[in-house]
N, C-alpha and C positions, 0 to 999 in steps of 0.2 A: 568621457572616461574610458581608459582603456581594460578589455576584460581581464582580470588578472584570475585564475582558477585556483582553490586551495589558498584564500587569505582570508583574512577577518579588516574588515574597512571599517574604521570608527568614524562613527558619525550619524547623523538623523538619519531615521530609515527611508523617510518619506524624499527626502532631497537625495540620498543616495542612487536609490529605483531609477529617479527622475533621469540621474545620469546615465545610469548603466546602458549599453548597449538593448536597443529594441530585442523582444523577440530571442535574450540570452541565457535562458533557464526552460530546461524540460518540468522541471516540478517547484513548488513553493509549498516550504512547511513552516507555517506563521504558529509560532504562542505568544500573541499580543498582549500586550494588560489589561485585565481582568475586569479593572474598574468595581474592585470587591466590596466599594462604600464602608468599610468599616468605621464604629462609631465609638471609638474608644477601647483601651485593651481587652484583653481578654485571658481569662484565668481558668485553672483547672480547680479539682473541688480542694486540693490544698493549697490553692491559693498563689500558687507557681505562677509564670507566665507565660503562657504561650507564643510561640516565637511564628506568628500570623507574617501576611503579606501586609505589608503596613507601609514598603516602599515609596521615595517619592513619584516614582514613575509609572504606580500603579493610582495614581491620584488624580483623577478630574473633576475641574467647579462645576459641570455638570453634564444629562447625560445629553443634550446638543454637543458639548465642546467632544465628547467621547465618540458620539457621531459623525462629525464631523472628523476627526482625527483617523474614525475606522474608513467613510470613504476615502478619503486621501488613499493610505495607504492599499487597500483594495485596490484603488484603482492604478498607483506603479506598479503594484505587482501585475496586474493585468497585463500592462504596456510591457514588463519583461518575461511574461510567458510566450514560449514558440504557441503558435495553434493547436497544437495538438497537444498542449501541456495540461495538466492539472493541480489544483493546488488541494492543501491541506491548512483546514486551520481549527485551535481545539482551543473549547474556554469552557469555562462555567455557567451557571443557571443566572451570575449576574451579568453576563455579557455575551453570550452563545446566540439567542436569538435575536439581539438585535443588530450580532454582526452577521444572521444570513439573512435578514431582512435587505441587506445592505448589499450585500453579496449578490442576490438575485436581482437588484434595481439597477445594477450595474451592470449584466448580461450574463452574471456566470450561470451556469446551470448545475445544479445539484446533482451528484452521482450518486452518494451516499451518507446520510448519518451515521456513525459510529459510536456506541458508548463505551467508554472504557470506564470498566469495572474495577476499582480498586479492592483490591485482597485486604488492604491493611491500613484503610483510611485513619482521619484524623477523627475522635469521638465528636460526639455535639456535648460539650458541655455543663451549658446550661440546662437542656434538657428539656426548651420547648419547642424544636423542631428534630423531622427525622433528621440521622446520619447521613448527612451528603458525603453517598458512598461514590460518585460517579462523577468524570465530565465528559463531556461529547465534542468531536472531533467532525464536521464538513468537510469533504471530499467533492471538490464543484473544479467542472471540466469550465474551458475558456468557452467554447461553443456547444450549444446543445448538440449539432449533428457531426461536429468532429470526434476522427478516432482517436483515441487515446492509448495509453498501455496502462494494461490493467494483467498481469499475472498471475491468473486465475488457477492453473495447475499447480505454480507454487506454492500457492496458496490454500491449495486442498494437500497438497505434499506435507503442508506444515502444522497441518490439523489431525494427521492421521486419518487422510485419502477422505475426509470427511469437506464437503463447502464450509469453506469457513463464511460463521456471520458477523453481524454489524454489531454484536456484543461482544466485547474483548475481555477476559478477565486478568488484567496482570498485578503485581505490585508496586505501588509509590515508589520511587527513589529515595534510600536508604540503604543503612551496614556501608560497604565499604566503597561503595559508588557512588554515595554521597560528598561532593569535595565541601573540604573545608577551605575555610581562611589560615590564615598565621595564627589567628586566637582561638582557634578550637572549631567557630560559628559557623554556619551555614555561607558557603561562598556565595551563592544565588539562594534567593529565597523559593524562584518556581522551577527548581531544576527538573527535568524528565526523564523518566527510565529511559535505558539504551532498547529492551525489549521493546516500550511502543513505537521508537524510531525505527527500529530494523522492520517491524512488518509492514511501518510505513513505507520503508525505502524498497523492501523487495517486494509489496504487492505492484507499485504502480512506478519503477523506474526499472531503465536497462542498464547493465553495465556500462562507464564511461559517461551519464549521463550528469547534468549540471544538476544543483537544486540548491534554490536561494531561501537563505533563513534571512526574514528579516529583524528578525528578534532573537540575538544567535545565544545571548545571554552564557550558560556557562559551556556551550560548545557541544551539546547532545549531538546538535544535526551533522556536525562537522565529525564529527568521533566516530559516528556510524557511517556514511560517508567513504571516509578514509578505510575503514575497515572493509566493507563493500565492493570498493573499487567503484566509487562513484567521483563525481564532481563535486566540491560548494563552492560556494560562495555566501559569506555572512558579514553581516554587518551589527556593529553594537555602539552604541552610543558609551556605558560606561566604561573608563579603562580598565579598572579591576576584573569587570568581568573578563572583557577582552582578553584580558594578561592568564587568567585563569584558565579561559580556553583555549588561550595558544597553548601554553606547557601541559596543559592532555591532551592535545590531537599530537603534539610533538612526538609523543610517548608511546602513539599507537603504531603497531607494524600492521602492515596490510595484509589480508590475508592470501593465499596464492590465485592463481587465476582460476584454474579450474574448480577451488573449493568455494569460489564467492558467484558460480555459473546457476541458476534459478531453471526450474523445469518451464520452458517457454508453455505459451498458448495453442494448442494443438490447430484454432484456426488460424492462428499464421502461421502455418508449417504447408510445407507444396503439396497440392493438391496428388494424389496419387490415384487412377481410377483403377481399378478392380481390374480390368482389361489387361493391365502392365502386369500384374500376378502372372496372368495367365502365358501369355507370350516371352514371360522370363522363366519359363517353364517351372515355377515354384509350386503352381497349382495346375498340371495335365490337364487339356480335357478330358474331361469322361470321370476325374475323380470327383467321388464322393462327398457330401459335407454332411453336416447333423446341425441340427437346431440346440440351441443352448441347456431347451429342456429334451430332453430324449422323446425322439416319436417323430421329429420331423427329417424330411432327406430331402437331398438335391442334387443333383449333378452338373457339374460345370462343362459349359461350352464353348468352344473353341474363341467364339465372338465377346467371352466375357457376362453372359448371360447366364443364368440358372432355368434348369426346368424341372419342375417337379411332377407329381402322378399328372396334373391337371391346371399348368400352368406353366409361361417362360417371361422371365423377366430381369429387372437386377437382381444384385443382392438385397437393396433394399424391398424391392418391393416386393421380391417373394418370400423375404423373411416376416413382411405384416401380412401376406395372403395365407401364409401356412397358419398364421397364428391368429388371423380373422380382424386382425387390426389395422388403422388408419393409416399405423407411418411404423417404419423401424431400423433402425439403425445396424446394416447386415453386417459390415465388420464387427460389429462385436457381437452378433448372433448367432452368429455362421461358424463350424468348427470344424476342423480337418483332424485325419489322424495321423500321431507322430509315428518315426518309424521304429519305435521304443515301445511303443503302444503309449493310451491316454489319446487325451487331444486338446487344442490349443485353440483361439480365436483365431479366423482369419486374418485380424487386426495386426498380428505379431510379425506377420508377412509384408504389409502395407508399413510397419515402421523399419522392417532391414533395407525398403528401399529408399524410405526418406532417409537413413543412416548415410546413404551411399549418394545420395544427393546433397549432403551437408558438406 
């Protein structure tokens, strides 16, 4: 099969993979069926009906055949991950663990569990179990000791300069993201917020990059995607939905290049040493620095070295010898004075030249 980017393929997911081109996808974000076993409807306490996942396609005779069905699948998508790709894949408490059980016998290696916290879940309404407020999302690299892209600064950008964790609080898909049919009804029964895709797609993809939905259902993946300036590629067995997700990805404008650009990973950025400061005469010899807390000094030497009352070394390592510690990070301990007064990391210096190396 030939790769075609930016379509929706109908058809089995598992024979689809099989064809696609080896090795043609940076990322996979799988929402499989559930296999939610439900045992008959289900009513609210006036007697309504709840409009559950009751599909046929979320329906296995048992959980061998569901097994069976998730390694399959696993294991195309395997075959159309590059190396260095990672997947994503999110289910519930009826089928979450025994699709990474599955996941790890096949050779993926777990990066991270993630819970996504629903703001505004569905009640329990019978009222013999808790509110299953939550499902969890697997994030598993193809090889344990392959690199990956994981954009980590973005991802502290997008928290408010805080790490973000493996608990996500967003809300369900609903209000006006919600697509319907012609009759009013739910187009897709498990459709996904655009918010859990977008921090799927800018924690762990680059711009221009592929990612294959294999369960593209009502067109999330594709819709954030497009807007991103990323790649899909999806496949779906139903036509309805298909038809659904063509005419809203149709509809999306993409956003410009420079506003869809993510704060990269500071260690993949070029190495700059301290020394290059110096001989681009940014930092003289003989000038001055201060320690981040007031009380410590150093002078810089010509070689790129600091010396202080009773010691010469890096930056690094005279900024743990001033302060009696193991290790320390001198760019961002180390401060120089503006010529305004105040003063600034030596760090600020070390990014105008990566600027100029970009």
């Amino acid at each position: 099969m030939n790769l075609e980017l930016n379509r929706i393929i109908r058809g089995d997911c598992v024979e689809t993979m099989r064809a696609l081109p080896e090795g043609c996808c940076d990322l996979v974000f799988a929402d499989p069926p559930y296999n939610m076993q439900l045992r008959g409807q289900l009513h609210r306490p006036d007697q309504s009906k709840v409009d559950a996942v009751d599909d046929a396609w979320d329906q296995f005779a048992s959980f061998d055949e569901y097994d069976r069905f998730t390694r399959e699948w696993l294991t195309a998508a395997r075959r159309c991950l590059k190396d260095n790709g990672t997947l994503w894949v999110i289910g519930s408490y009826h089928n979450i663990f025994r699709v990474g059980a599955i996941l790890q016998d096949l050779g993926y290696w777990i990066l991270n569990d993630v819970v996504w916290r629903k703001t505004n879940p569905m009640p329990n309404f019978k009222g013999r179990r808790f509110t299953n407020a939550h499902e969890t999302l697997i994030w598993a690299a193809k090889h344990p000791r392959q690199q990956y892209t994981f954009n980590y600064e973005a991802m502290k950008a997008l928290n408010d300069e805080l790490q973000m964790r493996s608990d996500w609080t967003l809300p369900i898909c609903s209000g006006n993201e919600r697509l319907k049919d012609e009759s009013g009804q739910k187009a897709h029964s498990t459709q996904k917020p655009e918010s859990l895709l977008h921090r799927v797609v800018v924690a762990s993809t680059k711009q221009g990059d592929v990612i294959l939905d294999p369960f593209f259902g009502s067109g999330t993946t594709g819709a954030v995607a497009k807007r991103l300036g990323r790649h899909f590629i999806g496949i779906e067995r139903e036509k309805s939905y298909a038809d659904v997700a063509q005419k809203r990805i149709d509809a999306i404008e993409p956003a410009e290049a420079e506003a869809i650009k993510v704060t990269g990973s500071k260690r993949a950025e070029p190495r700059i040493p301290f020394g290059w400061v110096v001989e681009r005469g940014l930092l003289p010899p003989g000038t001055v620095l201060h320690g981040a807390r007031k009380g410590h000094r150093a002078k810089v030497r010509a070689d790129g070295t600091l010396v202080t009352s009773d010691a010469t070394g890096s930056i690094h390592r005279m900024g743990a010898h001033v302060q009696g510690l193991d290790a320390c990070n001198g760019w961002t301990f180390w401060q120089f004075e503006l010529p305004g007064g105040g003063y600034a990391p030596i760090d600020v210096l070390r990014q105008r030249l990566r600027a100029e190396l970009s």
